[in-house]
C-alpha positions in Angstrom: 0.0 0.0 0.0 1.4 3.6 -1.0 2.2 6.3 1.3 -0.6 9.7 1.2 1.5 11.9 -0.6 1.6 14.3 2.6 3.8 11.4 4.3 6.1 10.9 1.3 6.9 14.9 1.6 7.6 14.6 5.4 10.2 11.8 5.2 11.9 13.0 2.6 12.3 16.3 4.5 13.4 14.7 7.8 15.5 12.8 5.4 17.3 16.5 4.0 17.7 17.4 8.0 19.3 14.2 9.2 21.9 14.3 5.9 22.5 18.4 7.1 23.4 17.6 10.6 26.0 15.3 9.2 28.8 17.5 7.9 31.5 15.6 6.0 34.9 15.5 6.8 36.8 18.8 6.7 39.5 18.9 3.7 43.2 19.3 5.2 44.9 22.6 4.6 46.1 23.6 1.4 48.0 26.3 0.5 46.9 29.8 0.3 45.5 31.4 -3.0 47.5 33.3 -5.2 47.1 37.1 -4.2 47.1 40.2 -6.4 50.1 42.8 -5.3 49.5 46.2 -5.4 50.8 46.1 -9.3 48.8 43.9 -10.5 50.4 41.0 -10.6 50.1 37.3 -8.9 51.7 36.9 -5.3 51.6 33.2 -4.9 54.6 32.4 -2.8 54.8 28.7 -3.8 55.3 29.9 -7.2 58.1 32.3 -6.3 60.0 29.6 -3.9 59.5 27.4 -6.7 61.6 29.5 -9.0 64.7 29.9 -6.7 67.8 28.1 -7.0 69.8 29.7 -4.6 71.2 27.4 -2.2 70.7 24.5 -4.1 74.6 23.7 -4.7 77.9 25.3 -3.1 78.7 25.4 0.6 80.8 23.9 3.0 80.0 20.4 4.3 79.9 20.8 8.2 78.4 17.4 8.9 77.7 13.6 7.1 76.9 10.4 8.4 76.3 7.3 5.9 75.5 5.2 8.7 77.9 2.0 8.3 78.7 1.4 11.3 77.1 -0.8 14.6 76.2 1.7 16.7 74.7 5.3 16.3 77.7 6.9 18.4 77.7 10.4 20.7 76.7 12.2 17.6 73.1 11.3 18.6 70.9 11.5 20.8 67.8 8.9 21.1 64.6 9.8 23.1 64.5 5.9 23.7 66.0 3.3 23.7 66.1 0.8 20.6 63.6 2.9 18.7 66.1 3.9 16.4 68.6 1.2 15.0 71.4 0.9 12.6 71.2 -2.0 9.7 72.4 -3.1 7.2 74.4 0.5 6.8 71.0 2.4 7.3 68.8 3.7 9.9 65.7 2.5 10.9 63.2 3.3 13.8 61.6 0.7 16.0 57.9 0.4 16.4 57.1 2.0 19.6 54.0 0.4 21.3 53.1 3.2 23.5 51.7 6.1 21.3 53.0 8.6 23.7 56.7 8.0 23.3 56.6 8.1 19.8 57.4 11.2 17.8 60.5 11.5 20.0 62.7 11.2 17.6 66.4 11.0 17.1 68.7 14.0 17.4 71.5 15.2 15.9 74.1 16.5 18.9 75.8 19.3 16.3 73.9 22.6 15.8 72.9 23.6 12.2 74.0 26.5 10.9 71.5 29.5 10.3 71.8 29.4 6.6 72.1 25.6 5.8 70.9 22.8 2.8 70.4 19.5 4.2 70.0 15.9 2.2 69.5 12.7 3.1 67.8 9.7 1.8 64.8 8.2 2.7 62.9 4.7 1.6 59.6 3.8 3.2 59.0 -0.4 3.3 55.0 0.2 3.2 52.2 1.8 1.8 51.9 4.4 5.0 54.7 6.1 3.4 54.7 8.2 6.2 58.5 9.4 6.3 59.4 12.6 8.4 62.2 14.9 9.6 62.4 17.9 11.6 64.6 20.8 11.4 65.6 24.5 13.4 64.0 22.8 16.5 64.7 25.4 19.5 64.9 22.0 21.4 66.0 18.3 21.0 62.3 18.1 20.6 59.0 17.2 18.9 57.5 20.1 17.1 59.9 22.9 18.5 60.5 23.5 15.3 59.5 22.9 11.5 58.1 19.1 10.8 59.2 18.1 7.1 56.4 15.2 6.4 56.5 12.7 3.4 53.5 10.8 2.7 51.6 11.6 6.0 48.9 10.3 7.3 48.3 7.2 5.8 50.1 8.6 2.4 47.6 11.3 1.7 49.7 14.4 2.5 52.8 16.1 1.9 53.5 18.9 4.4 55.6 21.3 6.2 54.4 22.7 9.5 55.4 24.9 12.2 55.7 24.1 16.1 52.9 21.7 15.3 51.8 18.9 12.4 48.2 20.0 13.0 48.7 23.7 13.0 46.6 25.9 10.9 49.2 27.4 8.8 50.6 23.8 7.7 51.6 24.2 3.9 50.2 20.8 2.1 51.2 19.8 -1.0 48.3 20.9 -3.8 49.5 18.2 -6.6 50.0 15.6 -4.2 53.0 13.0 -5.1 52.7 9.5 -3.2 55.4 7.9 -1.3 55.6 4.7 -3.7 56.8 1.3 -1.1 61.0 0.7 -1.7 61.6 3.5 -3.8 64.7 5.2 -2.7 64.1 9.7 -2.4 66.5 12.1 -2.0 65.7 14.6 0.3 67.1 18.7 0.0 66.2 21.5 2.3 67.5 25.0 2.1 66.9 28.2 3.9 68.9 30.7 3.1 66.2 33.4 4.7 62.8 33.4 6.2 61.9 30.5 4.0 62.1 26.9 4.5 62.4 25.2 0.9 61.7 21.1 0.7 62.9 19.6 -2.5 62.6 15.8 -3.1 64.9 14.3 -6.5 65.7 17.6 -7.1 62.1 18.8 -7.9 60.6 21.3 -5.9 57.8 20.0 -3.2 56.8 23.1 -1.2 58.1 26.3 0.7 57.1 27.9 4.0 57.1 31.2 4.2 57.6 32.6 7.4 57.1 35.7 8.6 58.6 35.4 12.2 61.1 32.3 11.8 61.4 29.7 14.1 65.5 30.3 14.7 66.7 26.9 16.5 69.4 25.0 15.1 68.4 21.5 16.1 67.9 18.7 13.6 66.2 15.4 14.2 64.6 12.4 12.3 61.6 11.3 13.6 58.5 8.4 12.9 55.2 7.3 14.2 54.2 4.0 13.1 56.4 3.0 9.8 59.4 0.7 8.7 61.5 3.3 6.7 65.2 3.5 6.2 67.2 6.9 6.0 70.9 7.4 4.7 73.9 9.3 3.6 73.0 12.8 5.8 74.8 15.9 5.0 74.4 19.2 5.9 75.9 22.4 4.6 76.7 26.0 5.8 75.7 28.4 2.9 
């Protein structure tokens, strides 16, 4: 038997309410707009970072570390221990159980220089991808300074952030490139100024522009949950 046409109209509204009071997920942050200047012409800052080269070669090597060895040595400094290794002439991180001692991460003991490029290497062994460093930490610490993220959560976003992976102003990759499982990257990060450029093969990934820049000089690798290996580190004074 059919509903009265006065019934059909009421479901289907409750219907319409029940589907508004559901809001779906929030997108993550992408980077802002382009903006007009006052001549007329497009201000997009990813564009302009994009372009630079400076920084990219020259310098004086301060610090390397290939990673052949048995132990990690007094150039580091582990949150705790066994959750970074050495193997095989790499190093690797160590599932930590407890969620709140991950993100610790492991330290470099030497302080970078203001103006500095960094590369390294980086594989990720699964589709998380998730691969992450963090650079001009005030402290040996989580988010004191700028996160560097690779295939974050769950291989969806590429990132840089500041004094926090969820923070508002996080810079996210618009063309997103996935982390692809055992393909070996080579990581470059320059400042030279008041922006942070992230380059991975030598193609430009994104740039954050900071207009009161976090000015510590510590350097770290960290991970949350993945099986990635990370080599040949080197770091230059521009």
């Amino acid at each position: 038997m059919s509903l009265p046409r006065t019934h059909k109209l009421v479901i289907l509204v409750g219907l319409l309410v029940v589907g508004a009071c559901t809001p779906p997920e929030p997108p993550p942050p992408r980077p802002a707009l382009a903006k007009m200047s006052e001549t007329g012409e497009v201000d997009d800052p990813q564009a302009k970072a994009a372009a630079r080269s400076d920084g990219l070669t020259g310098g004086k090597l301060v610090f390397s570390d290939d990673f052949d060895r048995p132990e990690l040595g007094t150039d580091w400094t582990i949150k705790h221990e066994g959750e970074w290794l050495l193997q095989d002439g790499q190093l690797k991180p160590s599932r930590i159980a407890n969620e709140d001692d991950r993100n610790q991460g492991l330290w470099l003991n030497k302080p970078l220089p203001a103006k500095v490029r960094v590369t390294f290497e980086s594989k990720s062994l699964t589709k998380i991808g998730d691969t992450k460093c963090e650079i001009f930490g005030t402290e040996s610490k989580h988010e004191s300074g700028y996160s560097v993220i690779f295939g974050g959560w769950n291989n969806t976003i590429n990132a840089i952030a500041r004094k926090g992976e969820h923070e508002n102003k996080r810079v996210t990759q618009s063309e997103f490139v996935r982390v692809e499982p055992g393909r070996t990257y080579t990581w470059t990060i320059v400042r030279t100024d008041a922006v942070l450029r992230w380059y991975v093969d030598g193609k430009f990934m994104i740039a954050y522009d900071d207009s009161d820049p976090v000015r510590g000089s510590a350097f770290g690798f960290n991970n949350w949950a993945n099986d990635v290996r990370i080599d040949n580190l080197k770091v230059y004074s521009l």
